[in-house]
BASE-318291 format. One line per field, with one value per residue (C-alpha): residue number from 1; residue in one letter; x, y, z. Coordinates in steps of 0.05 Angstrom, whole numbers. Layout:
# residues N
num = (NUM, ...)
residu = (A, ...)
c1 = (X, ...)
c2 = (Y, ...)
c3 = (Z, ...)
# end
This chain:
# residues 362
num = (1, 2, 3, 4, 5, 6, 7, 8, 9, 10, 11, 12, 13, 14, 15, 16, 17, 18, 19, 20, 21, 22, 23, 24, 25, 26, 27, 28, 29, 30, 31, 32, 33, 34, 35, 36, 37, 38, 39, 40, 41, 42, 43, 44, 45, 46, 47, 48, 49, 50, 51, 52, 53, 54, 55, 56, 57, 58, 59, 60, 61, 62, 63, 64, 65, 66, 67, 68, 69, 70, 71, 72, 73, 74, 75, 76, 77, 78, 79, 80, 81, 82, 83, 84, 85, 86, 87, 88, 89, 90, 91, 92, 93, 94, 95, 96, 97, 98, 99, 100, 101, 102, 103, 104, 105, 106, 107, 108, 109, 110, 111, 112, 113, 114, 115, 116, 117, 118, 119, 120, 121, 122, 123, 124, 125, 126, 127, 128, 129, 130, 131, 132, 133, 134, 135, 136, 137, 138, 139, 140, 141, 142, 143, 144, 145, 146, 147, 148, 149, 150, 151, 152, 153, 154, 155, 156, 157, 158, 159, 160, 161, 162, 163, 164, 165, 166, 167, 168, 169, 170, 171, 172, 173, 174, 175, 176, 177, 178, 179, 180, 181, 182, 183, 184, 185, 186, 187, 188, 189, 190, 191, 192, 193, 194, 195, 196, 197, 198, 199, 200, 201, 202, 203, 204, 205, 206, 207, 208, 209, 210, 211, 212, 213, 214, 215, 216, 217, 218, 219, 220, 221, 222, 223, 224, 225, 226, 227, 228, 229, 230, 231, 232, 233, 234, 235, 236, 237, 238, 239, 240, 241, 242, 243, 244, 245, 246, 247, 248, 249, 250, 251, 252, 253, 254, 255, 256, 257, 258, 259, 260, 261, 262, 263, 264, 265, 266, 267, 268, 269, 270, 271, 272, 273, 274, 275, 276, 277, 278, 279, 280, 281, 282, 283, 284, 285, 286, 287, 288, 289, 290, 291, 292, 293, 294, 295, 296, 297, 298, 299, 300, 301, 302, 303, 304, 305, 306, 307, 308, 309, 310, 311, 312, 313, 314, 315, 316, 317, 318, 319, 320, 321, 322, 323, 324, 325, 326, 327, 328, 329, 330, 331, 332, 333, 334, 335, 336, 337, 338, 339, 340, 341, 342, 343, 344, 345, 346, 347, 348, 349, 350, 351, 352, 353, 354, 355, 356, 357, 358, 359, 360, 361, 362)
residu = (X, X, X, X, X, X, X, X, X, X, X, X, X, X, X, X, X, X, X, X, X, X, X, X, X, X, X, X, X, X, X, X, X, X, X, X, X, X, X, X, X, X, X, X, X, X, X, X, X, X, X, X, X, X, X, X, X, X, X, X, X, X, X, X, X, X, X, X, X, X, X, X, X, X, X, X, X, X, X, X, X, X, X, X, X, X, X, X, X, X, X, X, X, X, X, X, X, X, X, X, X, X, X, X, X, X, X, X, X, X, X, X, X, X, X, X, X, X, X, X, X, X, X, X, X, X, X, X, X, X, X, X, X, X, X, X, X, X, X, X, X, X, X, X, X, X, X, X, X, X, X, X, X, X, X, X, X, X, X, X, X, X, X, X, X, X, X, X, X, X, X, X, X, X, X, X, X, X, X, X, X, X, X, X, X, X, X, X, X, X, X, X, X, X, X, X, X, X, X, X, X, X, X, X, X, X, X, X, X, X, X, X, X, X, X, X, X, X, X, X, X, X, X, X, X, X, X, X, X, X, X, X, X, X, X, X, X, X, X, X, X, X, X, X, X, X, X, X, X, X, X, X, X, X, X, X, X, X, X, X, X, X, X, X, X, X, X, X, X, X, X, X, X, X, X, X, X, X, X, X, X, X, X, X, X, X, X, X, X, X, X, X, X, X, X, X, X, X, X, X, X, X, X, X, X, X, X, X, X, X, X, X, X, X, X, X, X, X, X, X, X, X, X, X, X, X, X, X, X, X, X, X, X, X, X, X, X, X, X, X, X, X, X, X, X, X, X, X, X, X, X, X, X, X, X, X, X, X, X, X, X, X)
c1 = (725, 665, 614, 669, 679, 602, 598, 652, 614, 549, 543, 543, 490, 448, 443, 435, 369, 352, 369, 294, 290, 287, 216, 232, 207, 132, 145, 127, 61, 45, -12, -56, -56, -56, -126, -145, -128, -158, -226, -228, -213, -278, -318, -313, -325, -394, -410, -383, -310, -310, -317, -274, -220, -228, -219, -156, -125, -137, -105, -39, -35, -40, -10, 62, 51, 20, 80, 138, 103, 108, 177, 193, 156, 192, 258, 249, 235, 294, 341, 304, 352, 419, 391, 374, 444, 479, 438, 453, 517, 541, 485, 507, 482, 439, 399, 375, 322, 307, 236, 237, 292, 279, 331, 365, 408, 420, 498, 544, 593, 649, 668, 625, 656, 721, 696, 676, 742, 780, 727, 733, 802, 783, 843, 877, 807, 791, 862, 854, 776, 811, 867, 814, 758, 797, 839, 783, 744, 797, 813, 734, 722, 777, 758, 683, 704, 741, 680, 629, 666, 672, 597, 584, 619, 642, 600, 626, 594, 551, 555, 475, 481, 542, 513, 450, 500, 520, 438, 443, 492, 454, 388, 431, 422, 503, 481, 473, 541, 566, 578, 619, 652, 681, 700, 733, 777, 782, 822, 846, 879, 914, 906, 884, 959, 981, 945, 981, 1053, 1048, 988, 958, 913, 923, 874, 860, 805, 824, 870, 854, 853, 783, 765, 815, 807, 735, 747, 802, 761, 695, 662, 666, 606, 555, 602, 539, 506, 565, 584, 517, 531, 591, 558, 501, 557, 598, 544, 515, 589, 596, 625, 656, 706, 726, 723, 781, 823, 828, 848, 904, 934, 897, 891, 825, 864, 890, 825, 800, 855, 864, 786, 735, 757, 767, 697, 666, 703, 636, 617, 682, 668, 602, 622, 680, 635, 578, 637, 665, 600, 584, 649, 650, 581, 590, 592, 557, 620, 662, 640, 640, 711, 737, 744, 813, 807, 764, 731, 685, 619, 642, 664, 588, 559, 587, 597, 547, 584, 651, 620, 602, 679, 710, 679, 630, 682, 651, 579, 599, 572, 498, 474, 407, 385, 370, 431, 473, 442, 489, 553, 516, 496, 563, 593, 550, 569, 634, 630, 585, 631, 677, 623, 588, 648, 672, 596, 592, 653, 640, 554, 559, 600, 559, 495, 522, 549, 487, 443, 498, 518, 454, 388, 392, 411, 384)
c2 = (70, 105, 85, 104, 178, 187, 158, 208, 267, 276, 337, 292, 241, 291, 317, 255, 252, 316, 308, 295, 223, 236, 210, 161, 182, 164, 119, 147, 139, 124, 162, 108, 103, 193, 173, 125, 169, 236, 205, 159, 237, 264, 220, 242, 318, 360, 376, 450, 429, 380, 432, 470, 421, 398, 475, 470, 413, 433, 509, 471, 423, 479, 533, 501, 497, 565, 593, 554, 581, 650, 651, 617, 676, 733, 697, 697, 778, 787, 734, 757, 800, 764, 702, 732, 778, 706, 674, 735, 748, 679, 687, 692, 757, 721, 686, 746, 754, 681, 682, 612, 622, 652, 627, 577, 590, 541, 543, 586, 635, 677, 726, 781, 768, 787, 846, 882, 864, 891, 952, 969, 963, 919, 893, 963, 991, 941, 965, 1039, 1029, 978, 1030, 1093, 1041, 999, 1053, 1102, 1052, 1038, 1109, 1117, 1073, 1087, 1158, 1147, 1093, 1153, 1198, 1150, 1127, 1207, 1222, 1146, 1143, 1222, 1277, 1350, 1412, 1421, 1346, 1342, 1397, 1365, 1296, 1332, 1350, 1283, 1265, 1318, 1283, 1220, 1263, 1306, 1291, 1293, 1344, 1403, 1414, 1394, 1461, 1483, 1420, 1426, 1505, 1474, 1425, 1471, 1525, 1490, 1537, 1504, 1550, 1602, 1626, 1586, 1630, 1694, 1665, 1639, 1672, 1604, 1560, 1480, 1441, 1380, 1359, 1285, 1282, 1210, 1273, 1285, 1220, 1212, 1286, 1270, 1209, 1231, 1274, 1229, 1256, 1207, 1172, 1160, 1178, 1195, 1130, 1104, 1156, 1127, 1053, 1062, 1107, 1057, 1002, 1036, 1056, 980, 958, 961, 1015, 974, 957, 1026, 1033, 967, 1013, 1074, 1046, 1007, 1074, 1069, 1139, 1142, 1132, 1071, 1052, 1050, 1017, 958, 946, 980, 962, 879, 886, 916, 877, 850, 933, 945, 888, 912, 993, 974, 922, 975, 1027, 987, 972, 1042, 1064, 1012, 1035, 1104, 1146, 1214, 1234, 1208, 1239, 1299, 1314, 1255, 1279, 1223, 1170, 1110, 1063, 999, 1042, 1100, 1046, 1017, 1070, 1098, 1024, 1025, 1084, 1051, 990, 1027, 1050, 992, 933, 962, 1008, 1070, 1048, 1008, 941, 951, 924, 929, 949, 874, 848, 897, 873, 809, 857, 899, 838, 819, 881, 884, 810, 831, 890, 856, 789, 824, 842, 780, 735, 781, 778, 705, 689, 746, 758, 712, 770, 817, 804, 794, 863, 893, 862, 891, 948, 1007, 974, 984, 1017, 1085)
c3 = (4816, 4779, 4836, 4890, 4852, 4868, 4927, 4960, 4921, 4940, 4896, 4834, 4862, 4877, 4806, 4786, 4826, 4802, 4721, 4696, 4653, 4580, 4554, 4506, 4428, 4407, 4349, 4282, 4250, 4186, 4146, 4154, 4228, 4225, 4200, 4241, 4296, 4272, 4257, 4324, 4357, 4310, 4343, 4402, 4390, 4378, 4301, 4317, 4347, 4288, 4233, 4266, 4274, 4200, 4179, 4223, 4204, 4130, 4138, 4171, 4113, 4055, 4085, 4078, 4010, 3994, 4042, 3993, 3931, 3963, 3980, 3909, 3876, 3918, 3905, 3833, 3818, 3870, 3828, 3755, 3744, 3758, 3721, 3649, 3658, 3666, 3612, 3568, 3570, 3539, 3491, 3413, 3389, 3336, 3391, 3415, 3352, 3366, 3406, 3418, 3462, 3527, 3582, 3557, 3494, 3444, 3439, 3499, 3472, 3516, 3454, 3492, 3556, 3519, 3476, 3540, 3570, 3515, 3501, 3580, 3584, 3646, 3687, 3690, 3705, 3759, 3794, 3785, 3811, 3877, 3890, 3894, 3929, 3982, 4002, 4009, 4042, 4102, 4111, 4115, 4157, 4206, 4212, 4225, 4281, 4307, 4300, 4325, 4385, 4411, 4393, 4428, 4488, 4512, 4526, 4511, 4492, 4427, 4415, 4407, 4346, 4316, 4318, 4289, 4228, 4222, 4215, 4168, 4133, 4124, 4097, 4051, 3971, 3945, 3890, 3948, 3959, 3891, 3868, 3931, 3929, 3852, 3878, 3940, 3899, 3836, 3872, 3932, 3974, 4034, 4104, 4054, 4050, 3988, 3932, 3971, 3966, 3899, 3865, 3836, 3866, 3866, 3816, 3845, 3789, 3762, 3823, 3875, 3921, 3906, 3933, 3990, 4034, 4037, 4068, 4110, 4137, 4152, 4097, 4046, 4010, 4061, 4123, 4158, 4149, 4178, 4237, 4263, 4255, 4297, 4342, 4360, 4366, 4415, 4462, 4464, 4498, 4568, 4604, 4653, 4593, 4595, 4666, 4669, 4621, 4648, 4715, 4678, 4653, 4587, 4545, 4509, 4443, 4470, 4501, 4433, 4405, 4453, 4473, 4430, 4353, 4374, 4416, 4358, 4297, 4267, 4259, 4224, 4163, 4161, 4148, 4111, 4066, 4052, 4036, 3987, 3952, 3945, 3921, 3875, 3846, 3853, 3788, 3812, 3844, 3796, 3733, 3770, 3794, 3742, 3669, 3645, 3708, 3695, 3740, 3739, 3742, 3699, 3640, 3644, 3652, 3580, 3552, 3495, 3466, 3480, 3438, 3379, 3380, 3390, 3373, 3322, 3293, 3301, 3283, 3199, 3237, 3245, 3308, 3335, 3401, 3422, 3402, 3437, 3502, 3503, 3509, 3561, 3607, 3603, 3617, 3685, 3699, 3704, 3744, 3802, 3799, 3848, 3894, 3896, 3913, 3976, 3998, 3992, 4038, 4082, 4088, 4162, 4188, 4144, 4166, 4242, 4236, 4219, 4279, 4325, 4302, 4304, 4314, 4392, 4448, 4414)
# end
């Protein structure tokens, strides 16, 4: 039946005929015949193409090597860091003074894993620092889609001096507009007609407020970083996907809705990851419209003082500056645990997102 099928298509015979044969493998060499073969080659080369071909040969065999030791040596100052916190922070405090001991302590302890959780009041900290970081984050990232996708794929009046804002934005040190800022939130004063009816202003200080209208308004932490990302991932899709849209009685909002967020999903997780990390980090902004609300990078930023309080009651146990280091490592273990296990399941899409999303099409 097989030969009849081709028979009665010549299609297939004739890409049979035109498939080219694979070459069957070369058997593998050993080193000995590599030799063999190398010097039988020398022979029949001048002294010059032999030197040369010597200096070649050598520069392919060492350069592997001198390449590994290279990459080994960048890898450990980048993973330094993250190594001696892990080693440290199940360190006994005694085993800091020990200078035998280096990396690897003697005998592993979790007691400072649990002093910092107790001293940072973690679990309701980690919920009050989710609640202002993920919700932030979506609302973030939903109105900077929205922004991007206008200064990306319409063209209106003034949009070359807005978008030069939004550069702006991205260039802009936070501590500019600090003071206006605290003023703004201070004596909030909504339409400007709330301070005539009642006489008071609203003080939004230590409110989630301060956190939220910012990024309601596409002016969150880094918003302009992230304007930009979207912009450059919107311009990169096809207009003909538009195009299909509009002639199915598609509104622009719907347009973006129904084809642009699934065609740029990998931009989303990368905006909403790079939110969330600097949210989570972010203590500038806290400590300056936060005076009672605590978060993951507020606690370590003020955790040696919160040791001394708690766990050293109020500075009667003497401990020295290198034993103290143990409850500090531990304290940042646990703040970048979070972090590191959302980037480990999601860094394919993270790293996908970020060759898509503003590297081209500028």
């Amino acid at each position: 039946m097989a030969e009849i099928a081709k028979k009665s298509n010549p299609i297939s015979g004739l890409t049979d005929r035109i498939r080219p044969e694979k070459k069957p493998k070369e058997p593998k060499r050993s080193r000995k015949e590599e030799r063999e073969r190398f010097k039988k080659r020398l022979a029949t080369l001048t002294p010059a193409e032999q030197k040369y071909l010597k200096r070649k040969r050598f520069i392919e065999s060492v350069w592997p090597v001198v390449r590994a030791l290279l990459v080994f040596g960048l890898c450990f100052v980048i993973i330094y860091p993250l190594l001696y916190m892990v080693t440290a922070a199940f360190r006994p405090r005694a085993e800091m003074n020990d200078p035998t001991i280096i990396w690897l302590s003697r005998t592993t302890t979790t007691q400072n894993i649990k002093d910092v959780i107790r001293t940072m009041d973690f679990w309701h900290t980690l919920g009050n620092t989710l609640f202002l970081n993920i919700g932030c984050s979506i609302i973030q990232v939903i109105t900077c889609a929205l922004t991007g996708y206008g200064f990306g794929r319409f063209k209106f009046k003034g949009k070359n001096i807005l978008f030069g804002v939004v550069i702006f934005m991205i260039l802009m040190p936070p501590q500019i507009i600090l003071i206006p800022q605290y003023t703004f939130f201070r004596y909030f004063n909504p339409f400007g007609i709330y301070h005539k009816i009642t006489g008071n202003f609203i003080n939004l200080i230590d409110s989630p407020l301060t956190m939220y209208m910012p990024a309601l308004t596409a002016n969150g932490i880094k918003a302009g970083l992230f304007i930009f990302l979207f912009r450059q991932s919107f311009r990169g899709l096809p207009k003909e996907l538009e195009d299909a849209a509009y002639l199915d009685g598609c509104s622009p909002l719907r347009t973006f809705v129904s084809v642009m967020i699934p065609n740029a999903g990998s931009t989303f997780l990368t905006v909403f990851l790079l939110s969330v990390v600097w949210y989570w980090n972010d203590y500038y902004v806290s400590t300056s419209f936060f005076t009672n609300n605590s978060t993951i990078a507020l606690q370590l930023k003020n955790l040696d003082a919160a040791l001394v309080r708690v766990i050293f009651n109020n500075g009667n146990i003497k401990v020295n500056a290198r034993e103290l280091i143990v409850w500090m490592e531990a304290g940042c273990l646990l703040a970048v645990t979070p972090i590191l296990i959302m980037y480990v399941f999601l860094q394919k899409y993270f790293t996908e997102g970020i060759a898509r999303s503003g590297l081209t099409g500028m």
